[in-house]
C-alpha positions in Angstrom: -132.6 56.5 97.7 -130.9 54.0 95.6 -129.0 51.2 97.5 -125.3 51.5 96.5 -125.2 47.5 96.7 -128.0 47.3 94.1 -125.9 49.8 91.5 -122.9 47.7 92.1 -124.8 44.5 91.4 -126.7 45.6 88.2 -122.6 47.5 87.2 -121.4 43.9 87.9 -124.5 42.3 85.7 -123.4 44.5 82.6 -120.0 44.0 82.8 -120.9 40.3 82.4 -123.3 40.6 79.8 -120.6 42.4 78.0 -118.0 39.9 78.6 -120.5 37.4 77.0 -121.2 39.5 74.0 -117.9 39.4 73.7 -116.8 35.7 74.1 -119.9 35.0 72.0 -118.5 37.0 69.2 -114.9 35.1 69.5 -116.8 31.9 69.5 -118.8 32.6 66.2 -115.5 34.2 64.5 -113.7 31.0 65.4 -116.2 28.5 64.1 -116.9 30.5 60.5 -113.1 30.2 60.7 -112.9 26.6 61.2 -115.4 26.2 58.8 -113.7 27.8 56.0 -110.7 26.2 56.8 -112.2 22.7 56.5 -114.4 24.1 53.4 -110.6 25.1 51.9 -108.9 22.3 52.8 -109.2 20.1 49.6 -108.3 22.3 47.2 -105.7 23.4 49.1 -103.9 19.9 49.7 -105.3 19.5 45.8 -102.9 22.0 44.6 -100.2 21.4 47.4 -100.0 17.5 45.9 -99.6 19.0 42.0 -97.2 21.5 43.0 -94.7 19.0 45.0 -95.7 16.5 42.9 -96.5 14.0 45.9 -99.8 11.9 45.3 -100.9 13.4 42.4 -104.5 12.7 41.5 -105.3 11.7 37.6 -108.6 11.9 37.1 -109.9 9.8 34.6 -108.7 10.2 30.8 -112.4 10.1 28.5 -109.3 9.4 25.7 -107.9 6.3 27.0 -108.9 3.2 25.2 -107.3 -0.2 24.6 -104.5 0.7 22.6 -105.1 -0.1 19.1 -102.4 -1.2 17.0 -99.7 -0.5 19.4 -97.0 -2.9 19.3 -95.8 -4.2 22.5 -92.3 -3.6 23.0 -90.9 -7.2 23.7 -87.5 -5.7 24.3 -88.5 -3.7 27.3 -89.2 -5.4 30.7 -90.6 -2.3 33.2 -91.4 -3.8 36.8 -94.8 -2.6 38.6 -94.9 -2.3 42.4 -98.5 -2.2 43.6 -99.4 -0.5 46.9 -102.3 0.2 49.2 -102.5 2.4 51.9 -106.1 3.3 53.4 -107.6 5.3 56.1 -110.2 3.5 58.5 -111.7 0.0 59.8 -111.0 -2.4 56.7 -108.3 -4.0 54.9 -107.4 -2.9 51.4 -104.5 -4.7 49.5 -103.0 -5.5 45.9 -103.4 -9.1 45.3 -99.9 -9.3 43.7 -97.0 -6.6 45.3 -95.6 -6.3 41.6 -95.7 -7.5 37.8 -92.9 -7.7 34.9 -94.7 -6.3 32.2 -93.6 -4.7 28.6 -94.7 -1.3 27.3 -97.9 -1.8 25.2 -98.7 -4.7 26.9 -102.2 -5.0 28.5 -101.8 -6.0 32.2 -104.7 -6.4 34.9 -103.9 -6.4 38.5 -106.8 -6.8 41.5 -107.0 -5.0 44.5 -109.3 -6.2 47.5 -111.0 -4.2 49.6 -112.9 -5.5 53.0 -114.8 -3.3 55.4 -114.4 -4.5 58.7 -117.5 -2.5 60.0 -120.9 -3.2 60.4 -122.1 -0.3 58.5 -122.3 0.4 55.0 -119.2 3.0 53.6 -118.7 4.9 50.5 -115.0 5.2 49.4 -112.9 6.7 47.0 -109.0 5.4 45.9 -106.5 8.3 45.3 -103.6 7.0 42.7 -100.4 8.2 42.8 -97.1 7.1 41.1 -93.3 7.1 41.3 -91.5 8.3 39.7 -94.0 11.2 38.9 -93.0 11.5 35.4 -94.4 7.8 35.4 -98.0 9.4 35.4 -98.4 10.4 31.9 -97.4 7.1 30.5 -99.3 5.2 32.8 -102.4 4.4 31.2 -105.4 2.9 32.5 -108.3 1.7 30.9 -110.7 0.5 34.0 -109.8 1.2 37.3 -111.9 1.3 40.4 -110.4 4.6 41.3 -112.7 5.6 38.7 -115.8 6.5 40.7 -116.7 6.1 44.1 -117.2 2.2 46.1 -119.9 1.4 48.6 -118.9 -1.3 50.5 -122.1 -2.8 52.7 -121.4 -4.4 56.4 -118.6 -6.8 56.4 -118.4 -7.2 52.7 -115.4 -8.2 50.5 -114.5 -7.0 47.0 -112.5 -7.5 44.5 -111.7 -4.5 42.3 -109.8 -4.4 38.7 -107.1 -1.8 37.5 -106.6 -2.7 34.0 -103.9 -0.6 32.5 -100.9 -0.6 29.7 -97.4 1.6 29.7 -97.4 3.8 26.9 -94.1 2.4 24.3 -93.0 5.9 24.5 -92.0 5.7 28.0 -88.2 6.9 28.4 -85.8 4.3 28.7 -84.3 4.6 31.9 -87.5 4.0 33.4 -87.4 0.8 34.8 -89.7 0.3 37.9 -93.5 2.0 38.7 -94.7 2.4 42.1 -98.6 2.8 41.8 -100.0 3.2 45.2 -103.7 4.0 46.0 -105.0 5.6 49.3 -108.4 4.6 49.9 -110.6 6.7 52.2 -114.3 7.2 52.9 -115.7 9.7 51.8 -117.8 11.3 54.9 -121.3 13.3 54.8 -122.4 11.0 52.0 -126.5 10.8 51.8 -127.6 7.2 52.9 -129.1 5.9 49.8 -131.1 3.2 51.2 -133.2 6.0 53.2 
């Protein structure tokens, strides 16, 4: 005869093998759903950034060369504020805050970048501009933002934007804001391994 403590205890067992199943099965459907969510999350703040406009990313244009012939507009003074926001253990700055420059005129400005860790980083800038319709007139020729940095322990750099504002700017456009966020760029491969 089967001890009714025994049935209870192997009732109790499969009840909690169930509830394990089942907490098992939230856990896994929470983590594809974090992971998709983190998988989704660039594009998403991608197109959130072009649809309101805020930190708009320009990648680079293949067609933008030194301008040739293009007169500089000596008439025009446009002021440039430079700004640098970043994300992480080092210190990354414009070397000037802002420039008086003319449209058509080729300007340079440096930016400095210095990781404060003792490990090597990979990093990408993000430009963005104010006002937006600033963007398409804003042209730059070399600019760090360009590809991606690697920055070894402790080290300093100095990194060129070299740009020029289209002469067909419209007129009421008087001051530029271009501001770069610089972050690294995680799950990079060491390439010295």
């Amino acid at each position: 005869m089967a001890d009714p403590a025994d049935s209870h205890a192997n009732q109790g067992e499969t009840e909690s093998r169930k509830l394990n199943k089942q907490m098992l099965g939230k856990l896994l459907v929470i983590a594809v759903l974090m992971f998709g969510f983190g998988y989704g999350l660039v594009p998403v703040y991608k197109k959130i950034c072009e649809v309101t406009g805020v930190n708009f990313l320009t990648p680079k244009d293949a067609t933008v060369e030194a301008p040739a012939n293009t007169q500089v507009d000596k008439s025009r003074t446009i002021t440039v504020e430079f700004d640098g926001n970043s994300q992480g253990p080092w210190r990354f700055r414009p070397t000037v805050s802002s420039l008086q420059v003319h449209p058509g005129e080729m300007t340079q400005v440096v930016y400095e970048v210095v990781n404060k860790q003792s490990r090597k980083m990979d990093a990408q800038a993000i430009p963005s501009y104010a006002p937006q319709q600033a963007a398409a007139f804003f042209k730059k020729v070399e600019c760090f933002c360009f590809t991606q940095q690697t920055l070894g322990p402790n080290q300093a750099k100095e990194m060129p934007v070299v740009f020029y504002i289209d002469p067909a700017i419209p007129k009421d456009v008087k001051l530029i804001t271009l501001s770069y966020t610089f972050f690294e760029i995680a799950g990079q491969p060491d390439k010295a391994g």
